[in-house]
N, C-alpha and C positions, 0 to 999 in steps of 0.2 A: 142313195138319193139321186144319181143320175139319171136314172129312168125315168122318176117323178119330176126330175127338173125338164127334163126334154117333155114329158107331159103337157107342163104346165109352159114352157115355154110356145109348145104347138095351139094350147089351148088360148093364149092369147092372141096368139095370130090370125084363127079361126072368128075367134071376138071381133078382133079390129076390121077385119074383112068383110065382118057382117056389117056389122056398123060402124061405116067409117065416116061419119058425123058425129062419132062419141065425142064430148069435149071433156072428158075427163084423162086422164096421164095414170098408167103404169109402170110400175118398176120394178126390177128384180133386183134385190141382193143377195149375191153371191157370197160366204164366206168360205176358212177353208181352214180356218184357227179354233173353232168350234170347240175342239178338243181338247186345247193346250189352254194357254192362259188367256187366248180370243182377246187381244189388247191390239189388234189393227184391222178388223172386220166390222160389226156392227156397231161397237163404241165410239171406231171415227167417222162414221157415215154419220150416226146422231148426232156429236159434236157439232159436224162440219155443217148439217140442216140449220140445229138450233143457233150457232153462233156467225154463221156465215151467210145465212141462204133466209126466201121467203116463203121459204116450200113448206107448205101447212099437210101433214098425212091427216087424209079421213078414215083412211080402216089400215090394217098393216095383220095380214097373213101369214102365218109359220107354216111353209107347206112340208111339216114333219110328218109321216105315217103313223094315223093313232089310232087304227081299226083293233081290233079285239079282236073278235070272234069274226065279225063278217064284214065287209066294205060299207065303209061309211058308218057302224056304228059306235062311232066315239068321236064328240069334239070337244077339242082341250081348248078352255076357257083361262090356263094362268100356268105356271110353271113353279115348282117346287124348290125353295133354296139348294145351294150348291157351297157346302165349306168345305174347304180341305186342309190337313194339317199335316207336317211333316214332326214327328215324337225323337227327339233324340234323348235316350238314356246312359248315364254314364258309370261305367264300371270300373273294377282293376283287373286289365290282363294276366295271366298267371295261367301253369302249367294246369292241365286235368289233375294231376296226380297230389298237387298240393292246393288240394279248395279254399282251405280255410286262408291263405296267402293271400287270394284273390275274390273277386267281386264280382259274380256271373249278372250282365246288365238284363240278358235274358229272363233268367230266374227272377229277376226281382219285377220285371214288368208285366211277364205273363198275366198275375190273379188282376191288375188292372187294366190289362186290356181285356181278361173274360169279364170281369166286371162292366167293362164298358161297353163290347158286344153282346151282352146279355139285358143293359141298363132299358127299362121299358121308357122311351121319352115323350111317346103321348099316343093318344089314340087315335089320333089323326081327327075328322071334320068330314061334313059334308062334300068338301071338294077336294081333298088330299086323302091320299093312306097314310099310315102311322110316317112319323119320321126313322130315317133308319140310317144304322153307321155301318158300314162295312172296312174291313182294314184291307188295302190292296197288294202294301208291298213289306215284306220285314228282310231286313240286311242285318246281317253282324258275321264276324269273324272273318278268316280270312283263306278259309275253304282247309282247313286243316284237323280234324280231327281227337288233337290231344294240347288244344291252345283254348283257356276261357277267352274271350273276345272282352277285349274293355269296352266298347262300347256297341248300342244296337241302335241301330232308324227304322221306324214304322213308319209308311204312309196308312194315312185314314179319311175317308170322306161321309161327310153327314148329306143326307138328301131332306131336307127339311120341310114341314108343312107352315103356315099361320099361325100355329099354337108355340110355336118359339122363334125367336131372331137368332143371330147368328153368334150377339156377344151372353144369351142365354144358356147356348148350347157348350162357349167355349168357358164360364164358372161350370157349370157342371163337372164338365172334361177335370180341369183341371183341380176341383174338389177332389175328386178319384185318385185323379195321380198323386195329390197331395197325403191322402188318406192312406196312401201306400207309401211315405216318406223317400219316395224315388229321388234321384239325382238326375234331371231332365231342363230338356229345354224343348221349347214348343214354335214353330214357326207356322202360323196361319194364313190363308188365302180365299177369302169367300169370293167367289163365281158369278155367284146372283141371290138376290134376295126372291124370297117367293113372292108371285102376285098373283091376282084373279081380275078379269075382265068381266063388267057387267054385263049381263046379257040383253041383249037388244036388236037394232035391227040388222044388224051384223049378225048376228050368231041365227038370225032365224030367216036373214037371207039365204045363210049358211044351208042349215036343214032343207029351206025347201028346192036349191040343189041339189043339195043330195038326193032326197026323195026322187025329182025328177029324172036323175042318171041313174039309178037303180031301177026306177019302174020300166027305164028302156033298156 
């Protein structure tokens, strides 16, 4: 995003120069937590407006790249939830060579976590794709070869649509695990709720910039 930021940084500049009787105010927020848990970027800017300040926003831009196939044809109108969950399952440690001693935390999670990446949860909407889970990170054992691991941690995140919320998605989850009489515990973290932006004259100021920079 730095390229686009310097972009758009230049492209305001060019604005204000043309028109420097605009009485309107721009502003940039920078964030740089986006990726983590994002708890000191935009949630304290919006705090500090609504609880502190008399700064009314009339339009508010995500300058994210969302072209497809060719520049400029795609504008994102709302954003997709974001849950994530940390799966701990628990085993008993024990030697490879004496199974039946021990309790593989693995084995026993595998059929529901294919369960779960397999689980069809909607068929998404007009403005959303399907929602979808994908598992990012699986830990267990302790790098050794002939040791069952007592216990495993799956990270997993849902990208969610409209057609489910986030305490939807986490009965379902946990029917599954349930269903597999696992020894687990679950530690959850939703990101963001999905939304959608009306469209108006926002979004069709939108467009006919764009048009206009691509025709040149």
């Amino acid at each position: 995003m730095k390229a686009s930021l310097a972009a758009m940084v230049v492209a305001v500049e060019e604005f204000t120069s043309k028109y420097p009787d605009n009485t309107g105010k721009i502003a940039f927020l920078l964030t740089s937590d986006e990726e983590g848990v994002a708890t000191d970027g935009t949630i304290r800017i919006v705090e500090h407006i609504k609880n502190e300040t008399d700064i009314t926003i009339d339009y508010c831009v995500v300058g994210e790249p969302s072209s497809k196939d060719n520049l400029g044809d795609t504008i994102r109108i709302g954003r997709r939830g974001s849950l994530n969950a940390v799966l701990r399952v628990k085993g008993i440690e024990g030697h490879v060579a004496y199974p039946t001693e021990a309790k593989n935390p693995i084995h026993c999670a595998l059929p529901a976590l294919d369960e779960l990446a397999t689980y069809e949860w909607d068929a998404g909407n007009e403005y959303y794709p399907p929602t979808s889970m994908q598992i990012s990170n699986v830990r267990a054992g302790a790098g050794t070869e002939n040791v069952i691991p007592g216990t495993m941690e799956c990270q997993f995140n849902f990208r969610f649509s409209t057609e489910h919320t986030a305490e939807s998605l986490k009965q379902i989850t946990q029917q599954i695990f349930d269903k597999y009489s696992l020894d687990y515990e679950i530690d959850w973290r939703l990101s963001g709720n999905p939304f959608l932006t009306a469209e108006g004259r926002l979004t069709e100021n939108v467009k006919a910039a764009i048009q206009r920079q691509i025709k040149c």
